[in-house]
Backbone bond lengths (Angstrom), bond angles and torsions (degrees), N, CA, C in turn:
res aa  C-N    CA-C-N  psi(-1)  N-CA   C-N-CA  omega(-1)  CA-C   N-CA-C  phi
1 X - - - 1.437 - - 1.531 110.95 -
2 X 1.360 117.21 -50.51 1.096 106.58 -168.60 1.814 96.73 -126.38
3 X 1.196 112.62 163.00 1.549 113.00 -176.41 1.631 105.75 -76.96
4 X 1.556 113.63 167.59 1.670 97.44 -177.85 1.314 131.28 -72.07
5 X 1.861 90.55 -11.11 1.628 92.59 -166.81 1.372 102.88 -94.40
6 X 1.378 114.21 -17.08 1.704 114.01 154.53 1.658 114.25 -58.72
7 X 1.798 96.57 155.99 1.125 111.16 178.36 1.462 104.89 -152.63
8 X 1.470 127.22 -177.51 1.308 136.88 -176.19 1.488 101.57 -65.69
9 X 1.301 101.67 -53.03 1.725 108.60 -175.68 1.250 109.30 -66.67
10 X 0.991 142.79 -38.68 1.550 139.11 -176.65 1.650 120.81 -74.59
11 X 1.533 111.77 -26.46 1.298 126.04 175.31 1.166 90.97 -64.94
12 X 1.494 128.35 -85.67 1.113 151.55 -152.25 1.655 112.00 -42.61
13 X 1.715 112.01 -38.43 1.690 113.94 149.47 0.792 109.20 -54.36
14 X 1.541 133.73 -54.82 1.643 119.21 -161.25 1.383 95.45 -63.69
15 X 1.028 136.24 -67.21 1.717 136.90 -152.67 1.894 99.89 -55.29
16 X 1.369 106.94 -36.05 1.480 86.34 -174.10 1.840 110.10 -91.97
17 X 1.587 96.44 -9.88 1.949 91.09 163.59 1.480 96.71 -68.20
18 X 1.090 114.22 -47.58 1.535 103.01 -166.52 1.409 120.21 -54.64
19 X 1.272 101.22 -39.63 1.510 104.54 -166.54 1.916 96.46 -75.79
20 X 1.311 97.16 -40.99 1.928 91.25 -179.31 1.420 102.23 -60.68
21 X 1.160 160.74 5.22 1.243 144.63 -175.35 1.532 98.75 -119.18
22 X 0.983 113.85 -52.88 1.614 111.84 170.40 1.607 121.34 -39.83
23 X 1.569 98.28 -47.65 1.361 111.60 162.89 1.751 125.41 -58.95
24 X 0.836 87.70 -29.70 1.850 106.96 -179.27 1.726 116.46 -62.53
25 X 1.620 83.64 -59.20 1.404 119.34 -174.27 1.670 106.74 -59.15
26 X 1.654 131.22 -43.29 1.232 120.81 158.97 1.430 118.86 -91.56
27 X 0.996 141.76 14.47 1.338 120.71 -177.80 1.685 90.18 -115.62
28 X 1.280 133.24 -19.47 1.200 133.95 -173.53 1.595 112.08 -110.63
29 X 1.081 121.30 67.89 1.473 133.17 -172.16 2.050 112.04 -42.85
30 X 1.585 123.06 109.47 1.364 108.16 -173.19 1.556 118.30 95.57
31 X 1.374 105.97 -5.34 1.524 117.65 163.25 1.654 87.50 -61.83
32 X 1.864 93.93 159.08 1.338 108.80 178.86 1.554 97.75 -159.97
33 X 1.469 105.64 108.24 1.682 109.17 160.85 1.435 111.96 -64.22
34 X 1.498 99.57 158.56 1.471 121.44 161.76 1.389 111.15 -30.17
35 X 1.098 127.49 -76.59 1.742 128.03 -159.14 1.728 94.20 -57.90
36 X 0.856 138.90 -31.46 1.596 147.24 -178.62 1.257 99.07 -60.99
37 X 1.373 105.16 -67.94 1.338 111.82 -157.69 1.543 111.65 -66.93
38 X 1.485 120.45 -28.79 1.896 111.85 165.70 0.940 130.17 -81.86
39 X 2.041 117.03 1.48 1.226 109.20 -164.97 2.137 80.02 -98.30
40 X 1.034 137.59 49.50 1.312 139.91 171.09 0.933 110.73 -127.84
41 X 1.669 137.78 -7.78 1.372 144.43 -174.00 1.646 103.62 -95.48
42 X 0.880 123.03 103.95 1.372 126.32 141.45 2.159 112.90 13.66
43 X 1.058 84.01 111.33 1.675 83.83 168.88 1.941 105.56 -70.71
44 X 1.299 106.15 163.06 1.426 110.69 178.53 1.768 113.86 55.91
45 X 0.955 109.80 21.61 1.919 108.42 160.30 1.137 111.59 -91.67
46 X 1.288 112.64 130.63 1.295 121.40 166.07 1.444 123.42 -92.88
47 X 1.689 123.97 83.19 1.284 139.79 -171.62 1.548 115.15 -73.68
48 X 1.337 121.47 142.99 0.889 114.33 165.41 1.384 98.95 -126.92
49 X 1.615 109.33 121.06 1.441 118.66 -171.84 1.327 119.31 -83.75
50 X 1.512 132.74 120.06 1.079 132.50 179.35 1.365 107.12 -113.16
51 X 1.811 103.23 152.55 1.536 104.31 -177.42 1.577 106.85 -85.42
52 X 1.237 110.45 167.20 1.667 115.26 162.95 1.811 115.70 155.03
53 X 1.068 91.36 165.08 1.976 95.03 -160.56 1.109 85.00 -74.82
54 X 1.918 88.63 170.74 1.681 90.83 -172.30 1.724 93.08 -99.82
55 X 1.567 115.47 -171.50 1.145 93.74 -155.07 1.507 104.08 -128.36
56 X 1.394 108.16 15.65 1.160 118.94 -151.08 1.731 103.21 -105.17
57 X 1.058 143.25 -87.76 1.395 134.49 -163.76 1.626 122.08 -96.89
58 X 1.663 100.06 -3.59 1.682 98.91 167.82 1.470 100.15 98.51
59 X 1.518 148.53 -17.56 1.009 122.98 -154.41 1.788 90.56 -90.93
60 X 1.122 128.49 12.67 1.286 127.74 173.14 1.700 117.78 95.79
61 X 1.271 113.26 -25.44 1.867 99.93 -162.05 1.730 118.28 -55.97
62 X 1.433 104.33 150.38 1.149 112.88 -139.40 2.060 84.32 -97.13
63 X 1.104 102.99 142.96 1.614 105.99 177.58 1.389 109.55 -131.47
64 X 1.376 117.56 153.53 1.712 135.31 162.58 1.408 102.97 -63.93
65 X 1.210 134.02 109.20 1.846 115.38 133.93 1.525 127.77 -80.03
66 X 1.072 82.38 134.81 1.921 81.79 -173.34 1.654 109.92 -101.55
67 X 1.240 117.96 108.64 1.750 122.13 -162.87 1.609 80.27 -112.24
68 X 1.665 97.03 134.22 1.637 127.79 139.92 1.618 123.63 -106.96
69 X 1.432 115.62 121.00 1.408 99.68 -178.99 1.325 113.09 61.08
70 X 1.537 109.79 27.55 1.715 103.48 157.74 1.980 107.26 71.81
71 X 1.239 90.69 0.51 1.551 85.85 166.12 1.667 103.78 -111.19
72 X 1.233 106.69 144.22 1.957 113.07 162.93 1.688 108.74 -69.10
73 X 0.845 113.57 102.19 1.795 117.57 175.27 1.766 101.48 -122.15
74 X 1.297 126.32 25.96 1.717 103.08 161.12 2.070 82.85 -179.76
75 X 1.760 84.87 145.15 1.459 87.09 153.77 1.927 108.75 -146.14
76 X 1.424 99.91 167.24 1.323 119.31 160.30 1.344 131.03 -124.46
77 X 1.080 112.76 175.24 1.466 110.64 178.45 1.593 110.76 -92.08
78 X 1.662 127.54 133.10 1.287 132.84 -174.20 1.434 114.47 -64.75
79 X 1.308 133.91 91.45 1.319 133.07 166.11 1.691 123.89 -10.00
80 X 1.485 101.27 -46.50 1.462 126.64 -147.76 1.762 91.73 -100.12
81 X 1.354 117.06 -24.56 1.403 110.05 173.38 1.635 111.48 -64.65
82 X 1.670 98.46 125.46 1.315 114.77 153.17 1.791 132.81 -24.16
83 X 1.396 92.73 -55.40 1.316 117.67 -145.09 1.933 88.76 -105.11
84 X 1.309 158.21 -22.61 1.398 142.15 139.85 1.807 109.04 -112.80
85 X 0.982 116.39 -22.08 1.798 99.99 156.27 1.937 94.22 91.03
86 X 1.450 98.92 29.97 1.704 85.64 -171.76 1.247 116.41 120.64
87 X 1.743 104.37 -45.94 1.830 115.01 -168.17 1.081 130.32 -67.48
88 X 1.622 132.75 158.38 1.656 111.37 -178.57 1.462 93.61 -145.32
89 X 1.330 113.45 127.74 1.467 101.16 167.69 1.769 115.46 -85.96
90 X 1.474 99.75 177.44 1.919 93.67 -153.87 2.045 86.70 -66.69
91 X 0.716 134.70 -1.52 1.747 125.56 -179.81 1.640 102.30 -81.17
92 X 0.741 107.85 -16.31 1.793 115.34 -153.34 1.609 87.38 -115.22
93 X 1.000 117.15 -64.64 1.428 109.54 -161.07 2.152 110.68 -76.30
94 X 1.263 106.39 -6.09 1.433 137.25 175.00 1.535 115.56 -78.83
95 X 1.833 102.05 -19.48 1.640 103.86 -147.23 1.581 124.36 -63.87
96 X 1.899 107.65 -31.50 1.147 124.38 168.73 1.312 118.69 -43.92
97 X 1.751 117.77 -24.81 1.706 91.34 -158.33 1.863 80.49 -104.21
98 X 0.546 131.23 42.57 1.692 128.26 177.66 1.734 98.60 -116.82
99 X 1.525 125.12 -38.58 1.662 119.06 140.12 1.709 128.65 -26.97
100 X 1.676 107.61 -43.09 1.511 96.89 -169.22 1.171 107.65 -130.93
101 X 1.714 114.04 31.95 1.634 120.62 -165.82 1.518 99.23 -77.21
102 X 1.435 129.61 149.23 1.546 136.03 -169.45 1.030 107.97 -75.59
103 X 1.861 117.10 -24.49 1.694 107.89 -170.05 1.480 89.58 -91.00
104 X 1.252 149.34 6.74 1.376 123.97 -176.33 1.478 144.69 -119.68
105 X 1.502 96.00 130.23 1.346 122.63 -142.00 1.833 102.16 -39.41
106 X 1.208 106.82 159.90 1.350 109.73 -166.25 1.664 90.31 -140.38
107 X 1.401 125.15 -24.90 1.677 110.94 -160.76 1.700 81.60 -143.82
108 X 1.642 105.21 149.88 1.186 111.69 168.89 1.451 128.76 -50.35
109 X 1.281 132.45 133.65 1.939 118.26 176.25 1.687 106.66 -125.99
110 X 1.472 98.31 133.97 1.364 84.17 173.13 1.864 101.70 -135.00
111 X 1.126 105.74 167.66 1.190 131.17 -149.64 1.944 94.75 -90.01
112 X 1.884 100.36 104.41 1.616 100.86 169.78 1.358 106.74 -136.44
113 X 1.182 115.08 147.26 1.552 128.78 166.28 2.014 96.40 49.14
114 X 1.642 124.22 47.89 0.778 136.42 128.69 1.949 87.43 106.31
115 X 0.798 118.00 1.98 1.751 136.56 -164.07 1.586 99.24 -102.72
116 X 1.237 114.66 162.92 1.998 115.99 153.36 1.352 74.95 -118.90
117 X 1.701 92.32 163.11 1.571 128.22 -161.74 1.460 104.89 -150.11
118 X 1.376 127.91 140.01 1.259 111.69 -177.03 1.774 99.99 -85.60
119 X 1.031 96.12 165.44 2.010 95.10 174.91 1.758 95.73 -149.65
120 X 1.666 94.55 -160.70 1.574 109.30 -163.05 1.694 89.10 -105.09
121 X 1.304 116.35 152.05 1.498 113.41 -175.10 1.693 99.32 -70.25
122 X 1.291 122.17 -46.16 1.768 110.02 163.74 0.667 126.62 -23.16
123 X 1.295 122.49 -76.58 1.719 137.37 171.39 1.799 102.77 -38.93
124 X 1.289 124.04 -67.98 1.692 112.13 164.14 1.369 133.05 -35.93
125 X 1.228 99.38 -54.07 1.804 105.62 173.20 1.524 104.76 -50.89
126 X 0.923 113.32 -73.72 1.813 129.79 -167.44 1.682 85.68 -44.80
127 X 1.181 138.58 -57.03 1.627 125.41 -159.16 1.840 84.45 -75.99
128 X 1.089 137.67 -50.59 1.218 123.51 176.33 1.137 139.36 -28.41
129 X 1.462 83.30 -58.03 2.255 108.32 167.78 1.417 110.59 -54.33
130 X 1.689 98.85 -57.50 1.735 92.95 -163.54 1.566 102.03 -64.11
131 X 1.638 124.42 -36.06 1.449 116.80 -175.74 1.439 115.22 -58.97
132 X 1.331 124.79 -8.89 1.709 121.66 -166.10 1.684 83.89 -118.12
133 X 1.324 133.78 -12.02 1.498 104.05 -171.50 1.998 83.26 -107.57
134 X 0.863 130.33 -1.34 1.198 120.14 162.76 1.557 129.35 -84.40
135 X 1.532 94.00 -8.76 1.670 101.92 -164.33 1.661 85.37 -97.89
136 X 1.272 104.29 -40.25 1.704 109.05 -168.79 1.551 103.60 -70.06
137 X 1.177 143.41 -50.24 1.457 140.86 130.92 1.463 121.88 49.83
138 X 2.137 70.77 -95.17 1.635 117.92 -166.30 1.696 108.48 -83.72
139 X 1.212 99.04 -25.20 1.775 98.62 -172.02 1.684 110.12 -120.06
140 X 1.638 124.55 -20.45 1.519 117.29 -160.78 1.418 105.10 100.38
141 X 1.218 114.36 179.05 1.183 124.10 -143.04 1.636 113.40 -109.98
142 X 1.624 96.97 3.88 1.725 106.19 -156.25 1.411 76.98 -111.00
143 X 1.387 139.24 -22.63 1.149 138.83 179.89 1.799 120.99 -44.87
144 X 1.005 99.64 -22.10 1.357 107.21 -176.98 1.742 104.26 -129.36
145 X 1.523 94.87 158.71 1.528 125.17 -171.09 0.973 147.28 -162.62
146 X 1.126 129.74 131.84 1.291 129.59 -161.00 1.901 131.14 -108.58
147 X 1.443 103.31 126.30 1.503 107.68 -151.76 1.515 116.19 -111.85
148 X 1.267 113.10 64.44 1.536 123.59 -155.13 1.795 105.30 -67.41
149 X 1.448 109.77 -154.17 0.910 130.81 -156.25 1.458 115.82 -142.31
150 X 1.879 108.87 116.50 1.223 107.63 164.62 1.309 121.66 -53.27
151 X 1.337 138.34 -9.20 0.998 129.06 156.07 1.835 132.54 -79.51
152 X 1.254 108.63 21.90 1.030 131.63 -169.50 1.364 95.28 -85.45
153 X 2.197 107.92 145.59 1.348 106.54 176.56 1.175 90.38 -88.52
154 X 1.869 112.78 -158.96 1.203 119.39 146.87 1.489 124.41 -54.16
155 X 1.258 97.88 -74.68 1.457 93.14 172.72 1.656 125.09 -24.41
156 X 1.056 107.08 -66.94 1.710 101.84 162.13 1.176 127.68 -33.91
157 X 1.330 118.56 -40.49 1.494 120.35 -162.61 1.437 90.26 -93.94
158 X 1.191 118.09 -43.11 1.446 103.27 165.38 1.467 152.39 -41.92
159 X 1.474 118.50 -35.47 1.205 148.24 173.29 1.549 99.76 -82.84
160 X 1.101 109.70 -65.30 1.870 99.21 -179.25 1.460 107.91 -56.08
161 X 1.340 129.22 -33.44 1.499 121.58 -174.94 1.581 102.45 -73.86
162 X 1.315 113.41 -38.85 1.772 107.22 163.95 1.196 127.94 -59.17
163 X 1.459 119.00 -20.34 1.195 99.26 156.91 1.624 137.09 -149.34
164 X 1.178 100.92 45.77 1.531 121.94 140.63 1.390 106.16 -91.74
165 X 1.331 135.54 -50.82 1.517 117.23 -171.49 1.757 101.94 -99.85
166 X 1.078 136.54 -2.37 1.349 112.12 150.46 1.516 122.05 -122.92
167 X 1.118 111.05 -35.66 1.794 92.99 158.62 1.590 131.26 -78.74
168 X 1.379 119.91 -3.56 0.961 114.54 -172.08 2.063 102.08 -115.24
169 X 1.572 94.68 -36.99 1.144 95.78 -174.32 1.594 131.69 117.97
170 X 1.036 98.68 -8.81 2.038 124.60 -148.28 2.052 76.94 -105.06
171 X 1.632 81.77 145.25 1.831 96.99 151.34 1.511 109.70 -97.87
172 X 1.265 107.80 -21.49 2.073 117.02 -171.94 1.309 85.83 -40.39
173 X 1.326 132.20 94.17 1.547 125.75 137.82 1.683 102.39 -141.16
174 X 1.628 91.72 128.37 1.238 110.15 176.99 1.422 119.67 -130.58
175 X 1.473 128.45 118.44 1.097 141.55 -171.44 1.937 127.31 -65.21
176 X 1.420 91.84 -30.19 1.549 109.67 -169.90 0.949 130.95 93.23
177 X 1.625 117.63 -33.10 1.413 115.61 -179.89 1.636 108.84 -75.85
178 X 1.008 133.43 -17.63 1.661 129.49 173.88 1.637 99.72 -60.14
179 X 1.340 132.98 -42.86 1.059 141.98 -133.01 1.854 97.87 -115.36
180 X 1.420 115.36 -39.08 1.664 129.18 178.08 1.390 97.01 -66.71
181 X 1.831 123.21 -49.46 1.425 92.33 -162.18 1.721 91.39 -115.53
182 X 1.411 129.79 56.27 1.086 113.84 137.46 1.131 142.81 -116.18
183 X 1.460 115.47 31.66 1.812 120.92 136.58 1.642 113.59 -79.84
184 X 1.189 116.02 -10.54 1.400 118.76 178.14 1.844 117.64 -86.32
185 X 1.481 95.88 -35.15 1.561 100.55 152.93 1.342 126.84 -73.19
186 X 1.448 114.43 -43.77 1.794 116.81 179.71 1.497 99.43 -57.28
187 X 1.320 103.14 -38.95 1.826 92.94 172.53 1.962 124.04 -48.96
188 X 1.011 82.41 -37.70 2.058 99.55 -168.43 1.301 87.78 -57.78
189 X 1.764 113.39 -69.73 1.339 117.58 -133.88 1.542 109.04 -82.51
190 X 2.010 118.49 -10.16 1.280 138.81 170.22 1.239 122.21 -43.91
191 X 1.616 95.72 -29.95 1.734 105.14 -131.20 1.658 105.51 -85.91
């Protein structure tokens, strides 16, 4: 019935990995296991897999990039991560081509005589500053806010929380990830 190196206990993991991924697989529309995710790589690349978070909505799971020639051209999901167990959702496992996408911006642009224009990031900052110390001015200090990024480290989140809430004064700090994965929760709790 069963092979020798099988046992009761070992079936009984497989059946409930199985069944958790199956489960995964419909309630999470665009999930993509491991075996999925390499049969999309190119046969004959020579990857060199590096670890690192993914970078996309903050909840942390840990992913493979696979670099040729120092460029990122493929990822997977990290087996060994805690936090997705292997898994990648299609944002995460997508993340590389958002590095070499054609529409994306590379130099600051700001908006003259009805046009964007590329400029120097100085020149941006400074219209930035004066637009928030003019708004803060005219309106107070709650008037303005700040709309970061689940891809934000600590450090990041750190420095912006210093200063909207202590140099500036403001609680308006918002990270994104409360806000990225809650159509992904209204999904859970819908269902």
């Amino acid at each position: 019935m069963f092979k020798s190196t099988s046992n009761r206990r070992n079936f009984i993991k497989k059946m409930a990995k199985l069944s958790a991924m199956t489960a995964a697989a419909s309630m999470f529309p665009g999930i993509i296991f491991a075996d999925a995710q390499e049969k999309g790589i190119p046969k004959g690349m020579n990857l060199d897999w590096k670890k690192a978070p993914c970078r996309f909505c903050g909840v942390g799971c840990g992913v493979l990039v696979g670099v040729e020639k120092g460029k990122a051209v493929a990822v997977k999901g990290d087996p060994k991560s805690s936090v997705n167990k292997g898994l990648c959702c299609v944002k995460g496992y997508h993340s590389v081509m958002a590095l070499y996408g054609i529409n994306r911006l590379t130099k600051p642009l700001i908006k003259k005589n009805g046009s964007y224009v590329e400029t120097s990031m100085e020149e941006a900052l400074d219209l930035i500053a004066s637009k928030m110390e003019k708004t803060i001015d005219e309106y107070g200090k709650d008037a303005v806010s700040i709309y970061g990024s689940g891809q934000w480290t600590i450090p990041d989140g750190y420095v912006a929380s210093k200063l909207f809430k202590g140099c500036i004064g403001t609680n308006n700090v918002e990270a994104n990830a409360r806000l990225c994965m809650a159509s992904a929760v209204n999904l859970i709790w819908h269902r």
